[in-house]
ZADO-1210 file (C-alpha; in nm, 4 decimals, padded with zeros to 6 digits):
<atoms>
<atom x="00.0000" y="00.0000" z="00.0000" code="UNK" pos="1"/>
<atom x="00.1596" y="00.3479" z="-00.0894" code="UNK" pos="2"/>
<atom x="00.0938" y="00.7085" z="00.0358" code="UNK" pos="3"/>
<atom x="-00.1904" y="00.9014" z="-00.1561" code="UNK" pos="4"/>
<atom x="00.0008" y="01.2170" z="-00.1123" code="UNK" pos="5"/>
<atom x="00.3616" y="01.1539" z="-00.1897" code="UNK" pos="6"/>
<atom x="00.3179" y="00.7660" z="-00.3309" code="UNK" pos="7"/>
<atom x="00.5802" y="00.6326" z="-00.0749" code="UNK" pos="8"/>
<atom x="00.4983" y="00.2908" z="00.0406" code="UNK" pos="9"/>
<atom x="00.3319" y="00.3046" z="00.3977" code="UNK" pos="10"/>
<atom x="00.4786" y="00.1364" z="00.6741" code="UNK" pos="11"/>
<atom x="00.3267" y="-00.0137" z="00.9325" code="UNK" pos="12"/>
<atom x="00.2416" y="00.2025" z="01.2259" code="UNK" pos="13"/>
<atom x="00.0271" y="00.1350" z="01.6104" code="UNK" pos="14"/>
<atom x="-00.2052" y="00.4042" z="01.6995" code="UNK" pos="15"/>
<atom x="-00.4303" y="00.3611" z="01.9742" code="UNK" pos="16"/>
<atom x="-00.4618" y="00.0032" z="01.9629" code="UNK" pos="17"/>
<atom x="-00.5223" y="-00.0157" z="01.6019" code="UNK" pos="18"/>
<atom x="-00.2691" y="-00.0663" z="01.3282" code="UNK" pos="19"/>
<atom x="-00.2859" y="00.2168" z="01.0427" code="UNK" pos="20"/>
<atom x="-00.0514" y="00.2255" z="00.7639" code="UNK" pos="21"/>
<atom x="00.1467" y="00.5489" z="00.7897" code="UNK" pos="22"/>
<atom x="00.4079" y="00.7245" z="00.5587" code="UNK" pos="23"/>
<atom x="00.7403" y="00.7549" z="00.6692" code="UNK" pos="24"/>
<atom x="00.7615" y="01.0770" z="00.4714" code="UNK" pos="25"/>
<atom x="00.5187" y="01.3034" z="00.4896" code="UNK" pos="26"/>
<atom x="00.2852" y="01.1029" z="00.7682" code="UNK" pos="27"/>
<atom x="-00.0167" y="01.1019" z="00.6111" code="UNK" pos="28"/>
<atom x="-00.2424" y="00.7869" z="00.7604" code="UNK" pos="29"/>
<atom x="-00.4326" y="00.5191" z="00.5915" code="UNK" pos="30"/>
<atom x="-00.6993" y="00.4662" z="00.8234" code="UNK" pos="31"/>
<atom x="-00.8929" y="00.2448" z="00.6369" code="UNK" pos="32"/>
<atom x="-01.2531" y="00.3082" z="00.7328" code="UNK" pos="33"/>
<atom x="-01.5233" y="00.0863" z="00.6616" code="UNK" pos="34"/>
<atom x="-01.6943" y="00.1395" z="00.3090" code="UNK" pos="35"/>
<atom x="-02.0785" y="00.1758" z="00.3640" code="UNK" pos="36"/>
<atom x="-02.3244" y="-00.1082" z="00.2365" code="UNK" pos="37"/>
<atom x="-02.7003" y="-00.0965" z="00.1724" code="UNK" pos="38"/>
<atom x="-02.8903" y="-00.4214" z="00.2187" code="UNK" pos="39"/>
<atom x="-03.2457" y="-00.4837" z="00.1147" code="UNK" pos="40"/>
<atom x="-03.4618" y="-00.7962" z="00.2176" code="UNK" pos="41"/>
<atom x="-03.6907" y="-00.7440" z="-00.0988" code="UNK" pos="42"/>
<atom x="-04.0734" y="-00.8822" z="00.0176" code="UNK" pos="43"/>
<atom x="-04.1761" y="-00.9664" z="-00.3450" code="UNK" pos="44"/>
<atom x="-04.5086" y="-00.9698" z="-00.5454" code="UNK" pos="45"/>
<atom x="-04.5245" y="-01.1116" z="-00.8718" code="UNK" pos="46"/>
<atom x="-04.8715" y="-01.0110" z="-00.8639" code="UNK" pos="47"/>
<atom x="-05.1105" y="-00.8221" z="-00.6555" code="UNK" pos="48"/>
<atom x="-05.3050" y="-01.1399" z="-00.5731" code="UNK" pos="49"/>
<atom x="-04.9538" y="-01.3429" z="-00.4969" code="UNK" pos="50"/>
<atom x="-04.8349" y="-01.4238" z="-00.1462" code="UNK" pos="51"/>
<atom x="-04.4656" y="-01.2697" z="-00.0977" code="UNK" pos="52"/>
<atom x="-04.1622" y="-01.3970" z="-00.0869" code="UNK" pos="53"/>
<atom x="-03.8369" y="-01.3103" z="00.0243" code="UNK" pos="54"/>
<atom x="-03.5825" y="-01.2553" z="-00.3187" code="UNK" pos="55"/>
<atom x="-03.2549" y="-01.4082" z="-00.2411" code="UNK" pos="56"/>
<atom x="-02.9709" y="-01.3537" z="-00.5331" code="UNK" pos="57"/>
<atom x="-02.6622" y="-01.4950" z="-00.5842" code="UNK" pos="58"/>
<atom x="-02.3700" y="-01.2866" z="-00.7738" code="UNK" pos="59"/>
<atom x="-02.1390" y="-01.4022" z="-01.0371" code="UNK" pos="60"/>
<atom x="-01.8186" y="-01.5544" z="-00.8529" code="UNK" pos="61"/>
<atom x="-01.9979" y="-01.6145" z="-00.5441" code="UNK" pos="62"/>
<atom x="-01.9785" y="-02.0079" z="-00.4404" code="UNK" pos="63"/>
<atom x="-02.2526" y="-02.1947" z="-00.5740" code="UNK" pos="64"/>
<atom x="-02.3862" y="-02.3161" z="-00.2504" code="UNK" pos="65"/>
<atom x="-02.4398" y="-01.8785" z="-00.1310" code="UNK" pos="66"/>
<atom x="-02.7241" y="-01.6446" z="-00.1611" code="UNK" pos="67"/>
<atom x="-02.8110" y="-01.3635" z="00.0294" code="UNK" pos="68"/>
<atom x="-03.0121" y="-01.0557" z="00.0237" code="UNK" pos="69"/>
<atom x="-02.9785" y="-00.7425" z="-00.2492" code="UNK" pos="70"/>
<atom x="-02.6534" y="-00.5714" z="-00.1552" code="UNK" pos="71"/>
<atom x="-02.4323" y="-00.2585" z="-00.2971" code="UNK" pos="72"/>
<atom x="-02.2552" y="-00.0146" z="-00.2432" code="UNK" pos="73"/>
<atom x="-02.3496" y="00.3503" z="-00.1108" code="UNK" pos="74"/>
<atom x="-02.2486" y="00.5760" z="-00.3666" code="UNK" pos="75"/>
<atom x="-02.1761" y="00.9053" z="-00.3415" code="UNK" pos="76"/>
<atom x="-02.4253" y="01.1865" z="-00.2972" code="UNK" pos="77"/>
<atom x="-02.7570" y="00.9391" z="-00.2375" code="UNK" pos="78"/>
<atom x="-02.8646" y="00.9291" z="00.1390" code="UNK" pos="79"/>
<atom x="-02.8921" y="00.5244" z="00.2481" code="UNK" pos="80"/>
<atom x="-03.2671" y="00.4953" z="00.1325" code="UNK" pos="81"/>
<atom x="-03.1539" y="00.6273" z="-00.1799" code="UNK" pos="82"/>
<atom x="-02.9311" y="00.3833" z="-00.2483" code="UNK" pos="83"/>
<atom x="-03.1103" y="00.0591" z="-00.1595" code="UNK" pos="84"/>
<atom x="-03.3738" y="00.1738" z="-00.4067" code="UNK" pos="85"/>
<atom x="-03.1559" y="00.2045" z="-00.6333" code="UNK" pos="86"/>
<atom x="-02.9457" y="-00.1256" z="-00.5886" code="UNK" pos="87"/>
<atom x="-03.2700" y="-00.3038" z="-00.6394" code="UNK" pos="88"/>
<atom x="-03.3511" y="-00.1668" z="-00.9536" code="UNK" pos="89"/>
<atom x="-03.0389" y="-00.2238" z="-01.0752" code="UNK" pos="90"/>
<atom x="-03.0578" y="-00.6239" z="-00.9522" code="UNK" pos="91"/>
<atom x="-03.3851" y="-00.7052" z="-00.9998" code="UNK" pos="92"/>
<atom x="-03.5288" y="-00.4325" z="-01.2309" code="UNK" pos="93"/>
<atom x="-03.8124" y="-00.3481" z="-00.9499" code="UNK" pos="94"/>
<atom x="-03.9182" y="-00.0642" z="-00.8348" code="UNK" pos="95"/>
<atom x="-03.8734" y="-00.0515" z="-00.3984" code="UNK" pos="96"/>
<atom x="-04.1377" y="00.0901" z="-00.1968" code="UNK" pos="97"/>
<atom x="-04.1369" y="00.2159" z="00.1754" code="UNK" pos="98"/>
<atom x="-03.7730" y="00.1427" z="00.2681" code="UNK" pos="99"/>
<atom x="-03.7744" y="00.0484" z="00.6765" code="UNK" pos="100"/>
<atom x="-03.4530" y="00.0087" z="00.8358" code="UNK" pos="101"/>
<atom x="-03.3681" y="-00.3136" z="00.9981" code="UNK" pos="102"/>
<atom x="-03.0221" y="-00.1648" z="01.1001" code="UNK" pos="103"/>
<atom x="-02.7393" y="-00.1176" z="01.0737" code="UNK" pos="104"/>
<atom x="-02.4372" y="-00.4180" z="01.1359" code="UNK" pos="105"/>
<atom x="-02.0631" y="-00.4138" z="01.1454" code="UNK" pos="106"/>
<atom x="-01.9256" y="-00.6753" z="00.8462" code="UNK" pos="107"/>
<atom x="-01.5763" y="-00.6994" z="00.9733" code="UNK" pos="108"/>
<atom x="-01.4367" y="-00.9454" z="00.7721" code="UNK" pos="109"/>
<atom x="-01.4989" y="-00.7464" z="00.4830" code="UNK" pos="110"/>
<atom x="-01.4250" y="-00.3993" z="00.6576" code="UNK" pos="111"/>
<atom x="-01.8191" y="-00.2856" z="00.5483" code="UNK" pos="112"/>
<atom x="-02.0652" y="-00.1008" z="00.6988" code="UNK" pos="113"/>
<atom x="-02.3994" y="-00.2456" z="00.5783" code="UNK" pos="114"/>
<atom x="-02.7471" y="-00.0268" z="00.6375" code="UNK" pos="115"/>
<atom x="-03.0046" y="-00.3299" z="00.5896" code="UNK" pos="116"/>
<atom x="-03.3718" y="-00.2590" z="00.4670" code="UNK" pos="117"/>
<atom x="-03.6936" y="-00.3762" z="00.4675" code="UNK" pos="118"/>
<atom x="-03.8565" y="-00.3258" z="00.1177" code="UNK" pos="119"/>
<atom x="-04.1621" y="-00.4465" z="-00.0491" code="UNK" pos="120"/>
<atom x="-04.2146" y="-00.4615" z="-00.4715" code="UNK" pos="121"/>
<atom x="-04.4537" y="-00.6300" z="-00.7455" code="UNK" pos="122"/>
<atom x="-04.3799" y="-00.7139" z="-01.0807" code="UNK" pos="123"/>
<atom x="-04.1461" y="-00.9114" z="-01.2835" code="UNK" pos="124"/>
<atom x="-03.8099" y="-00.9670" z="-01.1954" code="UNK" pos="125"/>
<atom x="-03.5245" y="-00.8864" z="-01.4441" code="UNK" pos="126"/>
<atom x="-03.1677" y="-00.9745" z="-01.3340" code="UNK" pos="127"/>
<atom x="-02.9096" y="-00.7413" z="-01.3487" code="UNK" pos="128"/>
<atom x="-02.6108" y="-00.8040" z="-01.4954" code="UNK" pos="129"/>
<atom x="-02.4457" y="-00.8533" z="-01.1532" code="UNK" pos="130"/>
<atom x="-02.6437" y="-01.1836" z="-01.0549" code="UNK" pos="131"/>
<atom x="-02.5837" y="-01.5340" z="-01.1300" code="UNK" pos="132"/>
<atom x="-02.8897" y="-01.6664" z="-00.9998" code="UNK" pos="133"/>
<atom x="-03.2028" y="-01.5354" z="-00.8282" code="UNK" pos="134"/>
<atom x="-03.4719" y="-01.7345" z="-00.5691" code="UNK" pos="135"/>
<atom x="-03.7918" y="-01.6591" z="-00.3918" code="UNK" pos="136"/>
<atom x="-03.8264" y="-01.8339" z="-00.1128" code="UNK" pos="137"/>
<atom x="-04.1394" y="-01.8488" z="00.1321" code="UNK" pos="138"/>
<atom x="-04.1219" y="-01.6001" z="00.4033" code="UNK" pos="139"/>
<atom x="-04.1474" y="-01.9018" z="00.6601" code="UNK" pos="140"/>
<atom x="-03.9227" y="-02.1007" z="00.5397" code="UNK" pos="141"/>
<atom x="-03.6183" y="-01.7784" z="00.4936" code="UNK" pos="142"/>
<atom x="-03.3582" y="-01.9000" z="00.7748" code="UNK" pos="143"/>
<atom x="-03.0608" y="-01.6434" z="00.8655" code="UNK" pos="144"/>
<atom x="-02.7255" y="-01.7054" z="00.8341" code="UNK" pos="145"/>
<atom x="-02.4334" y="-01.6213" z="01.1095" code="UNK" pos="146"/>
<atom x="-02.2674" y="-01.3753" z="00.8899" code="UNK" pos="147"/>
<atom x="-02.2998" y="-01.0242" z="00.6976" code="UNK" pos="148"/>
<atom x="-02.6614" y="-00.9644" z="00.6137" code="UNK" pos="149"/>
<atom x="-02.7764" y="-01.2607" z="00.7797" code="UNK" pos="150"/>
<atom x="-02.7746" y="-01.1006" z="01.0642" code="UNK" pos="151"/>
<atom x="-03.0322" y="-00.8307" z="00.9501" code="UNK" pos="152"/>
<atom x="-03.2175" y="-01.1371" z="00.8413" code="UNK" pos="153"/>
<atom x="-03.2302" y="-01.2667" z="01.1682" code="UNK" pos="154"/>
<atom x="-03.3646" y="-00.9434" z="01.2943" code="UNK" pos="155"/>
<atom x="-03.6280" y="-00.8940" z="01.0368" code="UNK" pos="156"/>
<atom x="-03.7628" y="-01.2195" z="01.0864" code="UNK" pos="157"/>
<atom x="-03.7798" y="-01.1704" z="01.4857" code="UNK" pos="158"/>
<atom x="-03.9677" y="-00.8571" z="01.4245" code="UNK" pos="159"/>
<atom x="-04.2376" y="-01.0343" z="01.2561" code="UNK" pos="160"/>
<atom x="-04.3263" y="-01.2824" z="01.5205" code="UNK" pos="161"/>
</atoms>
């Protein structure tokens, strides 16, 4: 890893308990924040008149045995809600209604930030280019996992019993 300001390479450095890359030249600090995620369980409709389900997806390079809930990236200059609308757009090609937050969970193995939601849609779904693989699956039979957004699953489901 080099220096954003002077492109020397960093070296490591203990501040506070926490190791962050510094510069031996100029002493600017990589500090590495965590990069915000938005995380939508996506309560889906094909029709009016159908019960929902829960859309899991699975993207391209992920192991064939995962799927998990509509994820992205935050991007710049779109507030949280925002963004999860337009993550499932992009995934799914629906359009999100009433984003509720389920919270918000520290993903520490990937050094993310993720802002889960509750949203509900109806129509057709149309994979983005992104996705392998898309499922619904019953709302009763949805089980979390111990990781990432599973968490937020877990707490979703909790908050419906």
């Amino acid at each position: 890893m080099f220096c954003l300001k002077c492109g020397t390479e960093l070296a490591a450095n203990q501040e506070e308990d926490r190791s962050r890359p510094k510069c031996p030249k100029c002493g600017w600090t990589h500090y590495g924040n965590p990069t915000p995620v938005v995380a939508a369980i996506v309560e889906h409709r094909e029709t009016e008149a159908d019960a929902p389900h829960v859309v899991l997806v699975r993207n391209h390079g992920w192991p064939a045995k995962w799927m998990g809930i509509v994820t992205g990236f935050l991007e710049a200059n779109e507030t949280p809600e925002e963004g999860i609308v337009r993550e499932v757009k992009e995934e799914l090609g629906l359009r999100a209604s009433a984003p509720k937050l389920i919270g918000v969970y520290a993903f520490t193995q990937r050094n993310e930030l993720i802002v889960a939601y509750h949203v509900t849609a109806i129509g057709p779904i149309t994979m983005g280019a992104e996705l392998e693989l898309h499922k619904r699956i019953a709302i009763e039979k949805l089980q979390p996992w111990p990781f990432g957004t599973g968490h937020a699953v877990k707490d979703w489901l909790a908050s419906r019993s």
